[in-house]
N, C-alpha and C positions, 0 to 999 in steps of 0.2 A: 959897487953898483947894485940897486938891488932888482931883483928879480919878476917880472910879472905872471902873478899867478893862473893856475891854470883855467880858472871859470873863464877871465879874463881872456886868455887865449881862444877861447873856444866860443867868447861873442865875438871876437875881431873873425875866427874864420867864419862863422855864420853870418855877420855883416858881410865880408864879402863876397860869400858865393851866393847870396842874397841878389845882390847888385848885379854880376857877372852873368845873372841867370838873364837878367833883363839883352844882357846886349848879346847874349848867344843867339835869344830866340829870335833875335831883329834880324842876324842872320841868316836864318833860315825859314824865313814865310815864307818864301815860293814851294819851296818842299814842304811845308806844313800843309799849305793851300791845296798843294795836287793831294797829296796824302788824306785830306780831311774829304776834297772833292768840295771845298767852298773857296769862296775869294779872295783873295789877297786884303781886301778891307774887313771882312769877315775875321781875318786873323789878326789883324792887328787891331781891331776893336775885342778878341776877346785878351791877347796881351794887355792893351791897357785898362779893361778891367780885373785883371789880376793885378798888375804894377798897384791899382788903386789900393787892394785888396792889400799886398803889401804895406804899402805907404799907410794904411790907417790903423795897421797894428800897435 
């Protein structure tokens, strides 16, 4: 069997803590919200311009 190599390795973890990042911060807009002192749509309009921000790298 052969083996995959290490760059290899190390875009799969960067794809998916890439990804994992998106659904963390979904969890925690209410505490981002009080924390920033702006709205709950405030935060997840500026999450989905970073998702974008991802997405068009």
């Amino acid at each position: 069997m052969r083996r995959m190599p290490l760059a290899l390795w190390a875009l799969v973890i960067a794809a998916f803590a890439m990804g994992a990042d998106e659904f963390v911060v979904a969890g925690v807009v209410e505490e981002i919200a009080g924390a920033l002192d702006v709205s709950i749509g405030a935060v997840g309009l500026f999450e989905s311009a970073y998702a974008i921000g991802v997405a068009s790298c």
